[in-house]
C-alpha positions as CSV (number, residue, x, y, z in Angstrom):
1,X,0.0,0.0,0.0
2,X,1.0,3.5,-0.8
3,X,0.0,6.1,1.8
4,X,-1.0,9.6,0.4
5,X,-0.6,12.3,2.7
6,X,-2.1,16.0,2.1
7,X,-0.1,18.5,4.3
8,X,-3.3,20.9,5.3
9,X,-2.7,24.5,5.4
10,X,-4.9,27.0,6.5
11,X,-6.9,28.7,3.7
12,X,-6.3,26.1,1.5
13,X,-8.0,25.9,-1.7
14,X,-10.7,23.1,-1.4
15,X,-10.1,21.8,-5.1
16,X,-6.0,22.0,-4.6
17,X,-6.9,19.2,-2.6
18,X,-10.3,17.9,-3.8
19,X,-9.3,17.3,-7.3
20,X,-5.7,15.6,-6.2
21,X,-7.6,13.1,-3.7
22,X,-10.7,11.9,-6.2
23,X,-8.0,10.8,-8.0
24,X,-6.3,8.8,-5.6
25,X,-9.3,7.6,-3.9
26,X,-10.6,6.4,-7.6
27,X,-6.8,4.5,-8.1
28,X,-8.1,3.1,-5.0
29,X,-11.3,2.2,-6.0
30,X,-9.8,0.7,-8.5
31,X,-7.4,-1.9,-6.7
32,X,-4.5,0.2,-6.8
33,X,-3.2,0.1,-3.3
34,X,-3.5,4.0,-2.6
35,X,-4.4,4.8,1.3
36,X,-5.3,8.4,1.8
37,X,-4.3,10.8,4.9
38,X,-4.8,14.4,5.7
39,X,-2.5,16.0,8.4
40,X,-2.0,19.4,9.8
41,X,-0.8,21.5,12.6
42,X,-4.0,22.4,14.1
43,X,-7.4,19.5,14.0
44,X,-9.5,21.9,12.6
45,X,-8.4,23.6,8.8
46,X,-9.9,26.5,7.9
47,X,-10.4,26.8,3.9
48,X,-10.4,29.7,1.2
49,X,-14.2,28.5,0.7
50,X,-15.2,28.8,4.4
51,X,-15.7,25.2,5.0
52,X,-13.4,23.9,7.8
53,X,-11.9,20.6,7.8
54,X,-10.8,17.9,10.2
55,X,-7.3,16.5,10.2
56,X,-5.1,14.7,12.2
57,X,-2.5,17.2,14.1
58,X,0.2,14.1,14.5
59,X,2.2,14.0,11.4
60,X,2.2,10.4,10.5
61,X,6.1,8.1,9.5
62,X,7.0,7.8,6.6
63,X,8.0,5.1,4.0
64,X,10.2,6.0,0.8
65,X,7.1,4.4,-1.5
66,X,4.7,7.0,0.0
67,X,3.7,10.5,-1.1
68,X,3.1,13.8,0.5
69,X,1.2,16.1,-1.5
70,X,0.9,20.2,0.2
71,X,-2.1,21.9,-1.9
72,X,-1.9,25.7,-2.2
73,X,-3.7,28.6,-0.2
74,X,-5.5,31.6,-1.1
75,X,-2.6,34.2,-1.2
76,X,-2.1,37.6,-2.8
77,X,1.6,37.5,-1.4
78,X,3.5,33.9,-0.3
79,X,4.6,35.7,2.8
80,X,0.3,36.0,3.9
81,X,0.0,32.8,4.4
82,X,1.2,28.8,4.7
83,X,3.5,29.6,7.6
84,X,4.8,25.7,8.5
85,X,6.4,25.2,11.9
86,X,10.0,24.3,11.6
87,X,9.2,20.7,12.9
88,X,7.0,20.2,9.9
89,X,9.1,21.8,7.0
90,X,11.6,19.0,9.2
91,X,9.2,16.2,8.5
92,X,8.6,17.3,4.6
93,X,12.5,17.5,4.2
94,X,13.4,14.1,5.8
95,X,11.1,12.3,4.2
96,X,12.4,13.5,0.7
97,X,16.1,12.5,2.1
98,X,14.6,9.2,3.3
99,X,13.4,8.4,-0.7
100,X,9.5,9.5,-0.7
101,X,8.1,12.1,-3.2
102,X,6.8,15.3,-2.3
103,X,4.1,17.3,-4.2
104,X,2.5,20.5,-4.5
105,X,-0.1,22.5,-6.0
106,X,-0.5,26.1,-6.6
107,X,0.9,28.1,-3.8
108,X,2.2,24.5,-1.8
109,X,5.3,24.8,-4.2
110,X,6.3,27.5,-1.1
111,X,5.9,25.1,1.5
112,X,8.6,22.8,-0.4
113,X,10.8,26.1,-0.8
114,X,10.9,26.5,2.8
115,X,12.0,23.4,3.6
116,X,14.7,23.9,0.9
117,X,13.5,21.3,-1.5
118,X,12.9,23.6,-4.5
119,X,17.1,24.4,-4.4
120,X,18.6,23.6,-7.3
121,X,15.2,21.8,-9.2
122,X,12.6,23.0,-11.6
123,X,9.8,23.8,-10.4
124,X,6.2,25.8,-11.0
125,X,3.5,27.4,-9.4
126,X,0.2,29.7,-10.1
127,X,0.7,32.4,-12.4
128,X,-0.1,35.1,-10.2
129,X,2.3,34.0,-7.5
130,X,5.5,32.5,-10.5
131,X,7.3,35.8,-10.0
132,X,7.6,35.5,-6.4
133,X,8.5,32.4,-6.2
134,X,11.4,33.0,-7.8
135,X,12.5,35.5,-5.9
136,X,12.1,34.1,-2.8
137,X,13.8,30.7,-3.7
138,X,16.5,32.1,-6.2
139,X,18.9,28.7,-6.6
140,X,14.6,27.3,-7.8
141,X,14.2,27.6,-11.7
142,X,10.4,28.6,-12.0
143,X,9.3,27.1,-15.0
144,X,6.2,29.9,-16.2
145,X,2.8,28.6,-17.6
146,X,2.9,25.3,-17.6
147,X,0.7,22.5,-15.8
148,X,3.5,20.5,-13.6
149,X,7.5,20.2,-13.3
150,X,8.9,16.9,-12.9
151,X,12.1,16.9,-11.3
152,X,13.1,13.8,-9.7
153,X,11.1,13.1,-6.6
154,X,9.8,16.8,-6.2
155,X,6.9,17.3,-8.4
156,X,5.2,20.5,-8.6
157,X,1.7,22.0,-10.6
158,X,0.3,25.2,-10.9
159,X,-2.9,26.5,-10.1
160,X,-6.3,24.9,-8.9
161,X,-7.3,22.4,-11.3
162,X,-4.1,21.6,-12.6
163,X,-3.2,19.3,-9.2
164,X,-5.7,16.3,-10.8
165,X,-3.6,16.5,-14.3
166,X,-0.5,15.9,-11.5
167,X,-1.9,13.5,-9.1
168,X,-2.8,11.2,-12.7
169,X,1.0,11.8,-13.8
170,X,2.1,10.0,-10.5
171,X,-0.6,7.7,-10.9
172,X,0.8,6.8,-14.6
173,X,4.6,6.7,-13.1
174,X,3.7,4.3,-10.4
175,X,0.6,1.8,-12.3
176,X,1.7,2.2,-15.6
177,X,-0.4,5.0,-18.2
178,X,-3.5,2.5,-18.7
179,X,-4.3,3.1,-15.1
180,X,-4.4,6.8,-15.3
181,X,-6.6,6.5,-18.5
182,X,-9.1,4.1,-16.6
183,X,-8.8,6.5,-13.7
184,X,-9.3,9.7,-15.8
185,X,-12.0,8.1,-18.3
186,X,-13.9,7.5,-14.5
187,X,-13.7,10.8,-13.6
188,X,-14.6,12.1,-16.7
189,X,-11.6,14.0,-17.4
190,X,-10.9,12.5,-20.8
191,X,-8.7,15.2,-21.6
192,X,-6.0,14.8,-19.4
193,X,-3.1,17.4,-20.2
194,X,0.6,16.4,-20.2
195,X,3.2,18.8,-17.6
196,X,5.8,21.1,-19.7
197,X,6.4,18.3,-22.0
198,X,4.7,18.9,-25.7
199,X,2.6,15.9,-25.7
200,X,1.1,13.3,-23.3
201,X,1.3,9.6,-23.3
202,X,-0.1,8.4,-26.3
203,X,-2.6,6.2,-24.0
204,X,-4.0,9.3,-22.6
205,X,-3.0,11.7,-25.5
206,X,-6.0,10.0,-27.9
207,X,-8.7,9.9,-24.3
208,X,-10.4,12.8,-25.3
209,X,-13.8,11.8,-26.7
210,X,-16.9,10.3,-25.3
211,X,-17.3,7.1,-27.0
212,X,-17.8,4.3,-24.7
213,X,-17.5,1.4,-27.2
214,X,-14.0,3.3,-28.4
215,X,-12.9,4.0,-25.4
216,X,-13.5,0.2,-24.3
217,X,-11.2,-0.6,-27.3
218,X,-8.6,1.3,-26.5
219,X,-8.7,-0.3,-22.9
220,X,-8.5,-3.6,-25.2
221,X,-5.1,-2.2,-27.3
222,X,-3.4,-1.0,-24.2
223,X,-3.5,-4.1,-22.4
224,X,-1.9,-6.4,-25.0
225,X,-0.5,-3.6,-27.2
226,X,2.7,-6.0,-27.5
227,X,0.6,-8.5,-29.1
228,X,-1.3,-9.6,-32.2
229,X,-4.8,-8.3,-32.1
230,X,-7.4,-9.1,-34.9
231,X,-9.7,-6.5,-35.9
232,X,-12.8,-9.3,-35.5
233,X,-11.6,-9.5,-31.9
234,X,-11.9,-5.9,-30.8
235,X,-15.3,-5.9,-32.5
236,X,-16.7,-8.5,-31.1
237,X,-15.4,-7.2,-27.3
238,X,-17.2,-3.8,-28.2
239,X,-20.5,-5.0,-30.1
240,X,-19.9,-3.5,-33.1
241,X,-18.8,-4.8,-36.6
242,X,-15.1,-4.5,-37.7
243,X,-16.7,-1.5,-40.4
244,X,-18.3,0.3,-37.7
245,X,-15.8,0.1,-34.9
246,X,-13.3,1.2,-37.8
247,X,-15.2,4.4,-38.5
248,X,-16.1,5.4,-34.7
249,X,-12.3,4.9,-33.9
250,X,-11.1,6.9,-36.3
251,X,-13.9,9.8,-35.9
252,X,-13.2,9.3,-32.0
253,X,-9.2,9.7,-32.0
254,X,-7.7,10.3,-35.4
255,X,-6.1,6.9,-36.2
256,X,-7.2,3.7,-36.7
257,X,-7.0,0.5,-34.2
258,X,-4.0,-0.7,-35.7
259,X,-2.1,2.7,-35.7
260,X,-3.3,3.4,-32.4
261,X,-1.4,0.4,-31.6
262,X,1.6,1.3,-33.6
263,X,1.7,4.5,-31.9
264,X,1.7,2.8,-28.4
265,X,4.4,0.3,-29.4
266,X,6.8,3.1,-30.7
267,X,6.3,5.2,-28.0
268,X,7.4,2.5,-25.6
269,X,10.2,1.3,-28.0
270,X,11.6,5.4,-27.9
271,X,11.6,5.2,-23.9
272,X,13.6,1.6,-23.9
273,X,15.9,3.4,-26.7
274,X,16.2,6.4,-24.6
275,X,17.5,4.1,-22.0
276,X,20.1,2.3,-23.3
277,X,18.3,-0.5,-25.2
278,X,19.1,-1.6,-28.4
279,X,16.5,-0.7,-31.8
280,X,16.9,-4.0,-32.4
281,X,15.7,-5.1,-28.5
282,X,13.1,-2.6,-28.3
283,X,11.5,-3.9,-31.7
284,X,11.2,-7.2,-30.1
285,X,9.9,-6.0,-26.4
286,X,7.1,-4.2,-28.0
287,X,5.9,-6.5,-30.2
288,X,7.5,-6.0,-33.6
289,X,9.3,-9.3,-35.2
290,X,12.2,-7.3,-35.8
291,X,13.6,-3.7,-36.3
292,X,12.7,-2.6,-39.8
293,X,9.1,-2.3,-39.0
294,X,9.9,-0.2,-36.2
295,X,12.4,1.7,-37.8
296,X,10.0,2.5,-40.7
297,X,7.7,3.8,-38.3
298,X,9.9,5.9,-36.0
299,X,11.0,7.4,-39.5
300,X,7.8,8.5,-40.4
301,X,6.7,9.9,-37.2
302,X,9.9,11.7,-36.6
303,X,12.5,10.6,-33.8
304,X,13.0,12.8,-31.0
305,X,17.0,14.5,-30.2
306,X,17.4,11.5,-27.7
307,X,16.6,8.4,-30.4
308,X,18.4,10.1,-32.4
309,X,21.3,9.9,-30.3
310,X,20.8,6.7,-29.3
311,X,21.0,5.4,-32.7
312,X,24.1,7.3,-33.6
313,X,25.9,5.1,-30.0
């Protein structure tokens, strides 16, 4: 089991946390091993909404596989409000050094700053509040107007409703990106956004639509995208005939079954390539008989700077 813990501060935003811990609770639901746990310094957290909530004042041990997450406040200036004891900016700085991941959304990326985690990472935070971030935490690089920084075991998002399209990332590092799709699809957030990078995971990337049948497809493809699936198969699993499912995929995401697929396998290929796998190897772990049919397609879909250095080693 992986414990989540939100780090409550007063005047919190309710969806900074909300939006995080439906997606948590949902992994979950879901058999995903995710235990969730709200601390604080005080029982009683007052919010930016005006409802207050109950948490538990004893910060809870740690293990390296568990995550502490610190949503943001309401705050015109990051000096207003979030003041942490030093005891607790102790507790959020050990367990990094002990292995675990911290989190933050919106205005929690200062809580991380004070306890001197931001030094030396990327990081991000609400628009109104990027400018001062920086200054406060100069040896920081504040990323500007993007959804979440990744850097190593300190993840942080900017504002409000961008802590769900974080809280699915760490879902997809730890279960894999079929969980956060199954996650997302049950939340209705089809449209699950992708971080500073330029696209998402193309398991996620082609989510956006509101076809059931398609979208029970795609559940089909990423499962055993390594493997030879028949058209007649996926129709049969959604109800429709091979024609039909053909035309709805393709109106739903773009790209046929079968390129979906492709697009799946290469992807996966390009992050075994980009660490230190053979072409070659990669073909093979993702399903292809050999290299040429991977090569043919990471030609024409353009490798990124890192395949292309890996080929040239």
């Amino acid at each position: 089991m992986t414990r989540v813990v939100f780090l409550l501060v007063p005047q919190l935003h309710l969806l900074d946390l909300a939006g995080p811990a439906q997606v948590f609770s949902t992994a979950a639901d879901q058999g995903l091993g995710h235990t969730l746990h709200y601390a604080a310094e005080q029982p009683d957290v007052p919010t930016a909404q005006g409802i207050a909530l109950r948490a538990d004042p004893v910060l809870p041990s740690l293990g390296a596989d568990d995550l502490v997450l610190v949503p943001g406040w309401r705050s015109h200036s990051l000096r207003d409000n979030g003041q942490l004891a030093p005891a607790t900016l102790d507790w959020l700085r050990a367990h990094h050094t002990a292995g675990g991941t911290v989190a933050s959304v919106c205005a929690g990326a200062d809580a991380l700053g004070r306890a001197g985690l931001l030094d030396g990472r990327r990081c991000t935070t609400h628009h109104d509040v990027q400018d001062e971030l920086a200054r406060r935490y100069p040896r920081a690089t504040v990323v500007p107007d993007v959804l979440y920084v990744v850097d190593g075991r300190v993840v942080t998002s900017a504002g409000i409703a961008s802590g769900i399209d974080l809280a699915l990332h760490l879902v997809a590092v730890r279960h894999g990106p079929g969980a956060a799709a199954r996650v997302a699809r049950e939340m209705v957030v089809y449209a699950r956004r992708n971080g500073d990078e330029q696209q998402a995971s193309a398991m996620l990337r082609h989510r956006s639509h509101v076809s059931d049948a398609v979208h029970r497809a795609q559940d089909l493809i990423d499962a055993r995208y390594d493997a030879r699936l028949a058209l007649t198969d996926l129709a049969a699993a959604t109800g429709l005939s091979e024609r039909t499912l053909t035309r709805r995929f393709t109106a739903a995401t773009g790209l046929t079954p079968l390129r979906y697929q492709h697009e799946l396998r290469i992807e996966r290929a390009e992050h075994l390539i980009a660490h230190g796998t053979t072409v070659e190897s990669a073909a093979r772990a993702v399903g292809f008989q050999d290299a040429r049919m991977l090569r043919r397609l990471r030609a024409r879909t353009g490798a990124s700077p890192s395949d292309r250095a890996a080929q040239g080693s």
